[in-house]
C-alpha positions, 0 to 999 in steps of 0.5 A: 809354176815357175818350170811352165813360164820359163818354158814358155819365155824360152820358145818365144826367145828362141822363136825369134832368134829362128826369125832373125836367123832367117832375116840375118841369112836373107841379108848376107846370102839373098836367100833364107834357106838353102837345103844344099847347106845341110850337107856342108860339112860345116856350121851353116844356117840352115843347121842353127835353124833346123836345130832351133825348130825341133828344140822350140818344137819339143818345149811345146810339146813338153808344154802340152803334157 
């Protein structure tokens, strides 16, 4: 019991994280998501946010089963 709700606690944390990622971008880039930073070869936003949905994706799908 405890597993379920610290997954569920863990993706609503890492949902907003994903929502301020995509507010802090706007603020400092004047853009949320720029598919050309994908292929920079450093840390960009655009690659924390990516990362952040298939994790949120994969503990809800973990969550289902």
């Amino acid at each position: 019991m405890h597993i379920k709700k610290l997954r569920k606690r863990l993706t609503v944390f890492l949902f907003f994280i994903t929502i301020w990622l995509l507010v802090d971008e706007y603020i400092k880039e004047g853009y949320m998501f720029n598919i050309d930073d994908l292929f920079n070869p450093h840390i960009t936003h655009e690659k924390i946010f990516i990362t952040l949905l298939i994790v949120i994706v994969l503990l809800l799908v973990k969550q289902k089963k």
